[in-house]
TORNU-883545 format. One record per atom (N, C-alpha, C): residue number from 1; residue in three letters; atom name; x, y, z. Coordinates in nm, 2 decimals, always signed. Layout:
NUM, ALA, CA, X, Y, Z
...
This chain:
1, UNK, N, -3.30, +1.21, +9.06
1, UNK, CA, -3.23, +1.15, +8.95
1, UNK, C, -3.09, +1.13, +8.97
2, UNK, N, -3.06, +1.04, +8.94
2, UNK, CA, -2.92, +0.99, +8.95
2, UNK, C, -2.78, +1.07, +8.82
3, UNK, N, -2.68, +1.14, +8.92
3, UNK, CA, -2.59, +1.19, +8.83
3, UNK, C, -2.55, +1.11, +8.68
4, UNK, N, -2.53, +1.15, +8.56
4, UNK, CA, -2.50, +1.10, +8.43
4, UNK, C, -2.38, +1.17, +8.39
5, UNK, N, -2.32, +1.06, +8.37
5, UNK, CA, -2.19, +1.10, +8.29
5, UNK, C, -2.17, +1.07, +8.17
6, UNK, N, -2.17, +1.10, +8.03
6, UNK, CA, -2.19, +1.09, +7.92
6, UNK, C, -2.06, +1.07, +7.83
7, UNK, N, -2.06, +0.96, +7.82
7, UNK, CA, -1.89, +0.98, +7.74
7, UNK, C, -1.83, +1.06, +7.64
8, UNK, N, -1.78, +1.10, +7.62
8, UNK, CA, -1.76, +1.24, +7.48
8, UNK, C, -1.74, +1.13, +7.33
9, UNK, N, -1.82, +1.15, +7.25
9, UNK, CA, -1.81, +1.13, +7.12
9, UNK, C, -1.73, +1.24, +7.02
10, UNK, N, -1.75, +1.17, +6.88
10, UNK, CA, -1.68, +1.30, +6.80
10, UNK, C, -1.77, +1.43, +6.75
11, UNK, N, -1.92, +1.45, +6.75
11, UNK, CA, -1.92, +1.51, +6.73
11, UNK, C, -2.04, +1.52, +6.88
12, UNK, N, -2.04, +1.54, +6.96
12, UNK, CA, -2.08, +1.54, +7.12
12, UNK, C, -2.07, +1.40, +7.22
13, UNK, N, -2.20, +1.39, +7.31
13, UNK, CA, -2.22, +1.29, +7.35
13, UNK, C, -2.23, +1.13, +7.22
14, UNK, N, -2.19, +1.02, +7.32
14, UNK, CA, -2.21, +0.92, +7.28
14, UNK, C, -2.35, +0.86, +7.30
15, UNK, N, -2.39, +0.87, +7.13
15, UNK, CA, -2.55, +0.82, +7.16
15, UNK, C, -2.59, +0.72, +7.21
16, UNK, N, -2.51, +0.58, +7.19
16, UNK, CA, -2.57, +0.48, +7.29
16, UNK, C, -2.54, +0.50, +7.43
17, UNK, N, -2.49, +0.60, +7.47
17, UNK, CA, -2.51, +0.66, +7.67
17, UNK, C, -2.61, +0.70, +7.69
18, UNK, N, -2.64, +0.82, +7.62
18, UNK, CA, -2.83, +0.89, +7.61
18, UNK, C, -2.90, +0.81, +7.59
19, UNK, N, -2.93, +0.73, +7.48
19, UNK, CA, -3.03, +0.61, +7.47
19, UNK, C, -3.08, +0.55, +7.59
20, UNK, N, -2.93, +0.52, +7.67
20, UNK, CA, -2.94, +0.39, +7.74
20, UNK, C, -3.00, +0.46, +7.83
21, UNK, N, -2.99, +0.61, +7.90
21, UNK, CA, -2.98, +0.67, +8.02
21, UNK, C, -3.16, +0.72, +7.95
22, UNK, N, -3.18, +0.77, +7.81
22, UNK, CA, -3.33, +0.77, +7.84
22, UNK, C, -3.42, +0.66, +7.85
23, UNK, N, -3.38, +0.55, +7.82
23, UNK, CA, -3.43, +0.44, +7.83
23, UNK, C, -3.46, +0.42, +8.04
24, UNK, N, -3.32, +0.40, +8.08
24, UNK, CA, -3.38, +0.41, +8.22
24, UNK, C, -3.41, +0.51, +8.29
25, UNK, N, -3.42, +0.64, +8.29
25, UNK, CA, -3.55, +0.74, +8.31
25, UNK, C, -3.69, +0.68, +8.27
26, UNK, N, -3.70, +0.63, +8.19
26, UNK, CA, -3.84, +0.58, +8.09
26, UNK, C, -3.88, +0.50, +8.25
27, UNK, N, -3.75, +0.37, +8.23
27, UNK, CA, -3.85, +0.27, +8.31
27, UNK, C, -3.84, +0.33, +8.44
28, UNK, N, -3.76, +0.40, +8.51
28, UNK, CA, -3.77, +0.47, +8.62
28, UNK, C, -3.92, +0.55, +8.64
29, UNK, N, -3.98, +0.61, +8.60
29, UNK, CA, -4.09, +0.70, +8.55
29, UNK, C, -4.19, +0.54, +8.57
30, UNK, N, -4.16, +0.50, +8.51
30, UNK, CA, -4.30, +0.37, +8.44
30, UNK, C, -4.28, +0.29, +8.60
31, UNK, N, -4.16, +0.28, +8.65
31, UNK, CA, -4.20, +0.23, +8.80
31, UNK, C, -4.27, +0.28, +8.91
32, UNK, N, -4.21, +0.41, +8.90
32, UNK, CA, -4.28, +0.49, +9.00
32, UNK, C, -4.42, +0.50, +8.98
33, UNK, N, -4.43, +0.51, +8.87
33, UNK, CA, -4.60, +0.53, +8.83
33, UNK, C, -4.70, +0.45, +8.85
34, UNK, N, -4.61, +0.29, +8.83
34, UNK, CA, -4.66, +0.19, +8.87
34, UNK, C, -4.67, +0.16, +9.02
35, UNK, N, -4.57, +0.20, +9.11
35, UNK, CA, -4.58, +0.18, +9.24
35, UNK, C, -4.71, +0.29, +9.23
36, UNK, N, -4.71, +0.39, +9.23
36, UNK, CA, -4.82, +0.52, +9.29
36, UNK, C, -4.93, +0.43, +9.29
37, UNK, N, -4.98, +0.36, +9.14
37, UNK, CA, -5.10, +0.33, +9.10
37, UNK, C, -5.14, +0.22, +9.20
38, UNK, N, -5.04, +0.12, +9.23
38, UNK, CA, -5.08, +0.00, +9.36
38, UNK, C, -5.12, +0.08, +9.47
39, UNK, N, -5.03, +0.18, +9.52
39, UNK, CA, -5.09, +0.26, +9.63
39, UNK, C, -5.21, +0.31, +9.65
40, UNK, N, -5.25, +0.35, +9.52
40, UNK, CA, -5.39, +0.43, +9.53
40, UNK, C, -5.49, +0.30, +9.50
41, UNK, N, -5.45, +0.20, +9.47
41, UNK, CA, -5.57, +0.10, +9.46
41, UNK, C, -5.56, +0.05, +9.59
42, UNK, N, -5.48, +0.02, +9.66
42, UNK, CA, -5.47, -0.02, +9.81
42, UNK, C, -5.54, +0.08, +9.89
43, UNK, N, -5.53, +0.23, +9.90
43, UNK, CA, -5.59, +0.31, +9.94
43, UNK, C, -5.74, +0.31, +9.96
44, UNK, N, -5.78, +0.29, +9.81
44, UNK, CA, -5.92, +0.26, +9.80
44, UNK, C, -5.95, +0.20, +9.85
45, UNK, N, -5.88, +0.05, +9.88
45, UNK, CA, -5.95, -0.07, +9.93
45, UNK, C, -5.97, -0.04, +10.09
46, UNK, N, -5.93, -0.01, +10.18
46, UNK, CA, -5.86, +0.01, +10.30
46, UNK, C, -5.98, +0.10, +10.29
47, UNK, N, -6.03, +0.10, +10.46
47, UNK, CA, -6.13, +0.22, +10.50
47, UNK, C, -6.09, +0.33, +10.48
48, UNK, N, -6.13, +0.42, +10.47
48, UNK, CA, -6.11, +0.59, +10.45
48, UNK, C, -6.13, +0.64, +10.57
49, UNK, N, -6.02, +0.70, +10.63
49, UNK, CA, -6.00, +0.79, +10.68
49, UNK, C, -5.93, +0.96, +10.62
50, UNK, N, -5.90, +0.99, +10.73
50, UNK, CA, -5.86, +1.17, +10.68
50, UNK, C, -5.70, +1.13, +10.68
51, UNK, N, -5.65, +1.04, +10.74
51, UNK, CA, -5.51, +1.06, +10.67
51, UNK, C, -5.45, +0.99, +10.58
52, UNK, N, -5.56, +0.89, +10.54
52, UNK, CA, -5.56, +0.79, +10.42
52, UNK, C, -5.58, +0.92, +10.32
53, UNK, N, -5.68, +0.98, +10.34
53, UNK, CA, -5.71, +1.05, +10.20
53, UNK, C, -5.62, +1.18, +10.18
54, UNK, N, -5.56, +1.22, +10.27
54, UNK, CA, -5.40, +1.25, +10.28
54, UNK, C, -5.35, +1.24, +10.20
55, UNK, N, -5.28, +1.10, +10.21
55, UNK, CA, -5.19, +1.04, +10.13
55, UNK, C, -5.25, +1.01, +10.03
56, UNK, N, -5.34, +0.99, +9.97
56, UNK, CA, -5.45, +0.94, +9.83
56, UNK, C, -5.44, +1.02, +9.75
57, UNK, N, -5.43, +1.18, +9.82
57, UNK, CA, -5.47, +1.34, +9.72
57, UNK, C, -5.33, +1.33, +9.71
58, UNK, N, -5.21, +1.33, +9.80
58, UNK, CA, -5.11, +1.35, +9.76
58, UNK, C, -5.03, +1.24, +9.66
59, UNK, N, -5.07, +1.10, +9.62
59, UNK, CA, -5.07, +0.99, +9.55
59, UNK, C, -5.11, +1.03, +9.42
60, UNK, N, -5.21, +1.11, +9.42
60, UNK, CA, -5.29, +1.12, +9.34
60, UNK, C, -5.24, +1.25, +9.23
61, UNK, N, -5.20, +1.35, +9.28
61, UNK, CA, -5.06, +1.45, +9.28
61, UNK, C, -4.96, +1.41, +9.23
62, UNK, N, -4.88, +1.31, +9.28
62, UNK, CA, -4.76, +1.30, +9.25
62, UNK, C, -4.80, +1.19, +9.11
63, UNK, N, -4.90, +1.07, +9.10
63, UNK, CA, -4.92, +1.02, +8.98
63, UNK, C, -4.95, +1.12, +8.88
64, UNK, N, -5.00, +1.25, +8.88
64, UNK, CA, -5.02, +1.32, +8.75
64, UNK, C, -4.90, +1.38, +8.72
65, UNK, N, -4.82, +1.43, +8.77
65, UNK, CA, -4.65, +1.47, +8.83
65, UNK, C, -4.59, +1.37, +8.71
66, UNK, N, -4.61, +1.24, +8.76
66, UNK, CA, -4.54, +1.12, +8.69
66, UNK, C, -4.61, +1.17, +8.54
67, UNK, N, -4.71, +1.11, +8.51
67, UNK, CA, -4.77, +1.12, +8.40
67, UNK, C, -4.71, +1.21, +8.26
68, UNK, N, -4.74, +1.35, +8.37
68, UNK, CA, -4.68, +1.44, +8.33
68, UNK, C, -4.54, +1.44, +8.21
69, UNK, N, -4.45, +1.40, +8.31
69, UNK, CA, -4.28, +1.33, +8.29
69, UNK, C, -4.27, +1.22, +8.18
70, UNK, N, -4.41, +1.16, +8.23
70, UNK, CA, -4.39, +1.03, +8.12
70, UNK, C, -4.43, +1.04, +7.99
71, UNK, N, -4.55, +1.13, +7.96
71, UNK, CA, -4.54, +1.21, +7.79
71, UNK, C, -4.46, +1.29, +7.78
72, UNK, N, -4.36, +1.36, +7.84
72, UNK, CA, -4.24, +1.38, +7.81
72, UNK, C, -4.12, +1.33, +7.75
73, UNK, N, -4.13, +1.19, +7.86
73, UNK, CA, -4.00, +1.10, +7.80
73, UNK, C, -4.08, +1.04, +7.66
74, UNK, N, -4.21, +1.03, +7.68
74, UNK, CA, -4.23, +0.99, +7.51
74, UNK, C, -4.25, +1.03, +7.44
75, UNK, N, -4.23, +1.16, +7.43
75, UNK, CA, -4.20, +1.26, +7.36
75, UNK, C, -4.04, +1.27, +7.30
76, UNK, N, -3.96, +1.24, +7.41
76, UNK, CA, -3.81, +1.24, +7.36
76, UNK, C, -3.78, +1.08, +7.38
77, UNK, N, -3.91, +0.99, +7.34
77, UNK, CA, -3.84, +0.82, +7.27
77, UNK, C, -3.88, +0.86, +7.15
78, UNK, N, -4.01, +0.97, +7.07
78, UNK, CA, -4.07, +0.93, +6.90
78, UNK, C, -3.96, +1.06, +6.86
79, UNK, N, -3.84, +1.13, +6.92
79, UNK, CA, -3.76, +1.22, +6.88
79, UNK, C, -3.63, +1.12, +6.88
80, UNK, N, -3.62, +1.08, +6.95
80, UNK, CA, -3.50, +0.96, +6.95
80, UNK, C, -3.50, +0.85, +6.85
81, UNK, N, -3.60, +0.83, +6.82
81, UNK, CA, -3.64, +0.69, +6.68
81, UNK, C, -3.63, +0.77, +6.60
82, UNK, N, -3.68, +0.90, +6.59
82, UNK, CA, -3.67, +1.01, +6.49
82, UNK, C, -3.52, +1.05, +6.42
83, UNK, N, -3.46, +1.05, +6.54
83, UNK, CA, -3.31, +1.05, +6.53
83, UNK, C, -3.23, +0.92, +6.49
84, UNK, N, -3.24, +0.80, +6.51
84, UNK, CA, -3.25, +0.68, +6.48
84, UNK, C, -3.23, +0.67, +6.31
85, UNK, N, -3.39, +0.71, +6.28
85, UNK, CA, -3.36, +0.68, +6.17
85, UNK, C, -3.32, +0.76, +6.07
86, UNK, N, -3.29, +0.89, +6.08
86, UNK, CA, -3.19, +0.96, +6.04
86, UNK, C, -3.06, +0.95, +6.00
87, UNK, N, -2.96, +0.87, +6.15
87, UNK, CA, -2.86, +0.80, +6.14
87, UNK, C, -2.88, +0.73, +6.08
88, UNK, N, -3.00, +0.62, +6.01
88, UNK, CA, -2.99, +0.50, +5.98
88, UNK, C, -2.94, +0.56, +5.81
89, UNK, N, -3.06, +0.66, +5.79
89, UNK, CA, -3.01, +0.73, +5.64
89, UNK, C, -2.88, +0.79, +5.61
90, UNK, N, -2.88, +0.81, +5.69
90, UNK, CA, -2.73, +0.86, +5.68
90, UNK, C, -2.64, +0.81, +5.64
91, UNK, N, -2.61, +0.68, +5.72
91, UNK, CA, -2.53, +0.54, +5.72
91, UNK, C, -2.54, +0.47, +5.59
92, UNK, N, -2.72, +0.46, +5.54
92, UNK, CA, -2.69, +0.40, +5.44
92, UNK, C, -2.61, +0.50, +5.32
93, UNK, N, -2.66, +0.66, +5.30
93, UNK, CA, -2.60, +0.71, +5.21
93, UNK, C, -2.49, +0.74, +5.22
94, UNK, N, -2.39, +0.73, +5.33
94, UNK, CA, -2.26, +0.76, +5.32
94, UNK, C, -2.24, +0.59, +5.27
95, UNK, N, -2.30, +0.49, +5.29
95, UNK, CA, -2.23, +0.38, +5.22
95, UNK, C, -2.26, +0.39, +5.01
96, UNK, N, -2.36, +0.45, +5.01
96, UNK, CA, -2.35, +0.45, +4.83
96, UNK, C, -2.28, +0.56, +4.83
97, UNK, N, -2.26, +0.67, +4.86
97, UNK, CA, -2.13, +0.79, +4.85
97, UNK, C, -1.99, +0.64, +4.81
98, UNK, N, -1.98, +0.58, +4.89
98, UNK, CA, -1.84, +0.50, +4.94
98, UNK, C, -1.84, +0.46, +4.80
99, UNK, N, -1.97, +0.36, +4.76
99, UNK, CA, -1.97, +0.27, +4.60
99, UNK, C, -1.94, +0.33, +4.51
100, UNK, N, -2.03, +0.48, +4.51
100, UNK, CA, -2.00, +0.60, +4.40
100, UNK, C, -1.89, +0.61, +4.36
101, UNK, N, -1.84, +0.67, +4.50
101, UNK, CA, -1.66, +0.68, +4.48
101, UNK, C, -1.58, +0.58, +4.39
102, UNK, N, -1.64, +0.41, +4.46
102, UNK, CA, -1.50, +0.32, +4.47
102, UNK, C, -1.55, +0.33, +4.28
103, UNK, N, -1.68, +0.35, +4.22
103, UNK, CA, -1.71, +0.28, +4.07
103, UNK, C, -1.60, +0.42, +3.99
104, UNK, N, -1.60, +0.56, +4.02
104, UNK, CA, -1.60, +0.67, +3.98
104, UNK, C, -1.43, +0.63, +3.96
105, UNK, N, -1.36, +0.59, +4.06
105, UNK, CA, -1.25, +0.56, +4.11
105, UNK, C, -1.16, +0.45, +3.96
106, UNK, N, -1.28, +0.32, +3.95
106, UNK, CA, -1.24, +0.25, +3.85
106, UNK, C, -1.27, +0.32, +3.74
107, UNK, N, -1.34, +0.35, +3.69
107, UNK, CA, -1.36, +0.44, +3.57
107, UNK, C, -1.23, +0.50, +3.54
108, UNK, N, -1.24, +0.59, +3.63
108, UNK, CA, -1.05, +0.66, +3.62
108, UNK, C, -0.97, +0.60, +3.57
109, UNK, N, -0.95, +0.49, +3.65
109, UNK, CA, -0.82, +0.39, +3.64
109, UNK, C, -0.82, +0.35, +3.49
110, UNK, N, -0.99, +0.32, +3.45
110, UNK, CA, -0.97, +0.27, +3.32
110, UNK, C, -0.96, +0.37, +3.23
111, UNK, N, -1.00, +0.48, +3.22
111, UNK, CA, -0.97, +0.57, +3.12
111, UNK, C, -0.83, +0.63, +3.10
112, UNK, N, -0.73, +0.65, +3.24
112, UNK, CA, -0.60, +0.68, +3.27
112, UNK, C, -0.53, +0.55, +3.16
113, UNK, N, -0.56, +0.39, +3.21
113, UNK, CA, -0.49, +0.33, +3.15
113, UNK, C, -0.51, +0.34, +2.99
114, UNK, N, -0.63, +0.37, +2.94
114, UNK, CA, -0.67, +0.37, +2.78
114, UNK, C, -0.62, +0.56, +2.72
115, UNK, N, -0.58, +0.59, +2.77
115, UNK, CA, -0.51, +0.76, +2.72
115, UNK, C, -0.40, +0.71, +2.77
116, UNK, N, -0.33, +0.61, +2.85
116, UNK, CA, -0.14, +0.55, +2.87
116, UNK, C, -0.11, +0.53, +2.71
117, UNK, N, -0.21, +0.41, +2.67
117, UNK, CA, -0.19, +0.34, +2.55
117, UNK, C, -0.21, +0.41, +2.44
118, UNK, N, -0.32, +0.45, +2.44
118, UNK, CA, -0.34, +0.57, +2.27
118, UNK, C, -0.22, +0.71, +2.28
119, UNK, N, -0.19, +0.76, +2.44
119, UNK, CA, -0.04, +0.80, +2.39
119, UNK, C, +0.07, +0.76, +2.36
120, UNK, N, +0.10, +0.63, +2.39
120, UNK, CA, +0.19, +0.53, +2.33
120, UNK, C, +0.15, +0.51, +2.19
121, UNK, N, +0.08, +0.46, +2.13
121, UNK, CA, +0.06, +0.44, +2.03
121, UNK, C, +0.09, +0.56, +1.91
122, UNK, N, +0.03, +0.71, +1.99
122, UNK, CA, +0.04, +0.83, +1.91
122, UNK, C, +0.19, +0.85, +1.89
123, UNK, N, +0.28, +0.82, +2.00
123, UNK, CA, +0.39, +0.85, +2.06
123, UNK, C, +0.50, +0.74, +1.90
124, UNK, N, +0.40, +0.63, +1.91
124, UNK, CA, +0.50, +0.53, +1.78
124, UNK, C, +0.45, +0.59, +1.66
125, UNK, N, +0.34, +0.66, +1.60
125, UNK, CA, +0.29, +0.69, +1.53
125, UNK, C, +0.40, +0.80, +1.48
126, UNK, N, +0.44, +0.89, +1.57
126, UNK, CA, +0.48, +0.98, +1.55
126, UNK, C, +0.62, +0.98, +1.51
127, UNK, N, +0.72, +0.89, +1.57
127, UNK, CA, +0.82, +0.83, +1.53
127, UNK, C, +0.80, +0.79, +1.40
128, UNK, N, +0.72, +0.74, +1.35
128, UNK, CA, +0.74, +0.68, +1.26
128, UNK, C, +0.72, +0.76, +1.10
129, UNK, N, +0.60, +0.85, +1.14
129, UNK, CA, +0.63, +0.95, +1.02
129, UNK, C, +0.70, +1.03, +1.02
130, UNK, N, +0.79, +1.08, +1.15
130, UNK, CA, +0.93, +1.15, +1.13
130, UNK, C, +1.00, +1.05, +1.07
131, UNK, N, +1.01, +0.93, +1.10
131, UNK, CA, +1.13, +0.82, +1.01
131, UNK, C, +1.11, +0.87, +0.88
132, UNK, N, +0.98, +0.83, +0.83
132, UNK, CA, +0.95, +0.88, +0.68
132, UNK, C, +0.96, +1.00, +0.60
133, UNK, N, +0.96, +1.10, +0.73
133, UNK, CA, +0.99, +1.28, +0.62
133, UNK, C, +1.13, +1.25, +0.65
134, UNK, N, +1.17, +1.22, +0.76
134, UNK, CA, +1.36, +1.25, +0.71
134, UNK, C, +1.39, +1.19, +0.60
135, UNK, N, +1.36, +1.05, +0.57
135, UNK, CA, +1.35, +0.97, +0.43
135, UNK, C, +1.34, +1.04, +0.30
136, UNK, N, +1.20, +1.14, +0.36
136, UNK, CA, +1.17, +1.15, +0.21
136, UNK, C, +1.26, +1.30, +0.20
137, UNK, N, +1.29, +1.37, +0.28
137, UNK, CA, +1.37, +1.48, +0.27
137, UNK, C, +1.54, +1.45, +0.23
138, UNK, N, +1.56, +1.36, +0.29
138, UNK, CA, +1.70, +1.31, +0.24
138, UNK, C, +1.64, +1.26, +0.07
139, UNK, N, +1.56, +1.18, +0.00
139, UNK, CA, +1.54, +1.19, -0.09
139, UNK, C, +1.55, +1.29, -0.16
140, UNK, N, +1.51, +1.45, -0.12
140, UNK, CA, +1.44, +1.55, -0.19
140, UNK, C, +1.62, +1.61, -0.21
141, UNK, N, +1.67, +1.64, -0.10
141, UNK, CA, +1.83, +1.63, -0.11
141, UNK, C, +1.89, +1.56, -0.20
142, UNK, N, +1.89, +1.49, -0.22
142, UNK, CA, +1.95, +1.36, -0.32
142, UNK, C, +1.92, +1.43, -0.44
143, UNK, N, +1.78, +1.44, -0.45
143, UNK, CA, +1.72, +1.47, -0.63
143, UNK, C, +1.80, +1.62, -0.65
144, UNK, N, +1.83, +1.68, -0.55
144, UNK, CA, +1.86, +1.87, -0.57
144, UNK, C, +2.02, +1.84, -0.57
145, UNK, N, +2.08, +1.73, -0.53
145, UNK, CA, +2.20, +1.74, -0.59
145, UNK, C, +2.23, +1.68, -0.69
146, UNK, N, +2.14, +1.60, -0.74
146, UNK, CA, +2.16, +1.52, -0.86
146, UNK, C, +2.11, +1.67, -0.93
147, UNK, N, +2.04, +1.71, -0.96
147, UNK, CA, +1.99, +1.83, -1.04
147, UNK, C, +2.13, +1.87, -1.07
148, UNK, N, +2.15, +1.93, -0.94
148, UNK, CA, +2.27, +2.05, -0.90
148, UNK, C, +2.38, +2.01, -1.02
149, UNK, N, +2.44, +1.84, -0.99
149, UNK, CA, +2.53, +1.78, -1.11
149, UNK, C, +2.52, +1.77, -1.24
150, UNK, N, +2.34, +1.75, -1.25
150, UNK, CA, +2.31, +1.73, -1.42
150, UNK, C, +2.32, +1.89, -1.48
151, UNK, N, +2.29, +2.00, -1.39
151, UNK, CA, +2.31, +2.11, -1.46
151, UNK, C, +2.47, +2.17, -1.48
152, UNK, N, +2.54, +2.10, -1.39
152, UNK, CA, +2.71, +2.14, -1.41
152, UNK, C, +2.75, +2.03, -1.51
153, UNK, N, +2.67, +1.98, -1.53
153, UNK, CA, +2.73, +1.87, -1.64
153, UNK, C, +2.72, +1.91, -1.76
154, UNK, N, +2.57, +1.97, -1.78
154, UNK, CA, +2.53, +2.04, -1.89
154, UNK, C, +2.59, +2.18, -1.95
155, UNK, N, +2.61, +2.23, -1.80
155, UNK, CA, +2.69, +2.38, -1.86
155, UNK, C, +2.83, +2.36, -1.92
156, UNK, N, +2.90, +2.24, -1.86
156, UNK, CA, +3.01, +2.21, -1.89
156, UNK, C, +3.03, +2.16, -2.07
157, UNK, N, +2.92, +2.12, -2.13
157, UNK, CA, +2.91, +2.05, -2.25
157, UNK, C, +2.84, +2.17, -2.34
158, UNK, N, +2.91, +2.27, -2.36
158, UNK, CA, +2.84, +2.34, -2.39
158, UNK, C, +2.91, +2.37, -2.53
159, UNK, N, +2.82, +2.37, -2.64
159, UNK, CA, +2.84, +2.36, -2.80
159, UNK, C, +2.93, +2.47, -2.80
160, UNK, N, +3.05, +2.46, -2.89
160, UNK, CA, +3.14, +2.54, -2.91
160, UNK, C, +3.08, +2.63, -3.02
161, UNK, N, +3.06, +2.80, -3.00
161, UNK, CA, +3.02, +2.88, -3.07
161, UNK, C, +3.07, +2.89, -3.23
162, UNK, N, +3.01, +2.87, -3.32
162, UNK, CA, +3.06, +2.93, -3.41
162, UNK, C, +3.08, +3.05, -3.48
């Protein structure tokens, strides 16, 4: 097998390097297996001798060897599609996470801007019935010194005893 060098991702290897690198193991495997199997049919064809059948038992050996290897790697292609579509869920729910956010986000905006304005509003509201109690308290003032005067008016007019 040929050395692999796997580029570093963020959270390990880069998965399209593995992919690609089990993909050519796969057809690596699928070649060899295919070469073995011409050899052993060529074998057959050709007279038999003892060192034909040699090489035929040991062909024959190294195809189950392959075999072997090769429900292995397809073992780790239906774990790899497995993985596949994992990422694929993934990908899609981190994109409605993203929508969630961006709608959750407007919502905000709109409720921040509608509590700006109804404190503004409360804010004139409030102004304005202070305008009106200082009014009506300067009123109340007014009446307690008109009182204050009508009763020095009255004490002052006071019927001379007889």
């Amino acid at each position: 097998m040929a050395a692999q060098n796997f580029r570093s991702a963020f959270y390990g290897f880069n998965r399209e390097d593995v992919v690609r690198y089990i993909e050519y193991l796969n057809n690596q495997y699928k070649n060899q297996l295919d070469q073995l199997n011409n050899q052993l049919q060529a074998a057959k064809a050709a007279p038999a001798n003892t060192e034909l059948q040699a090489q035929l038992t040991a062909a024959l050996e190294k195809c189950a060897q392959l075999e072997a290897q090769l429900s292995n790697v397809t073992t780790t292609e239906q774990e790899l599609e497995a993985y596949r579509r994992a990422e694929r869920a993934e990908r899609i729910a981190q994109e409605r996470a993203q929508q969630i956010r961006t709608q959750a986000n407007a919502v905000l905006a709109d409720a921040t801007v509608k509590a700006e304005a109804a404190s503004q509003q409360i804010a004139e509201l409030a102004d304005q019935a202070n305008q009106q109690l200082l009014a009506y308290q300067a009123a109340v003032t007014d009446t307690q010194n008109l009182f204050q005067d009508v009763v020095a008016s009255l004490a002052a007019i006071k019927p001379e005893e007889e």
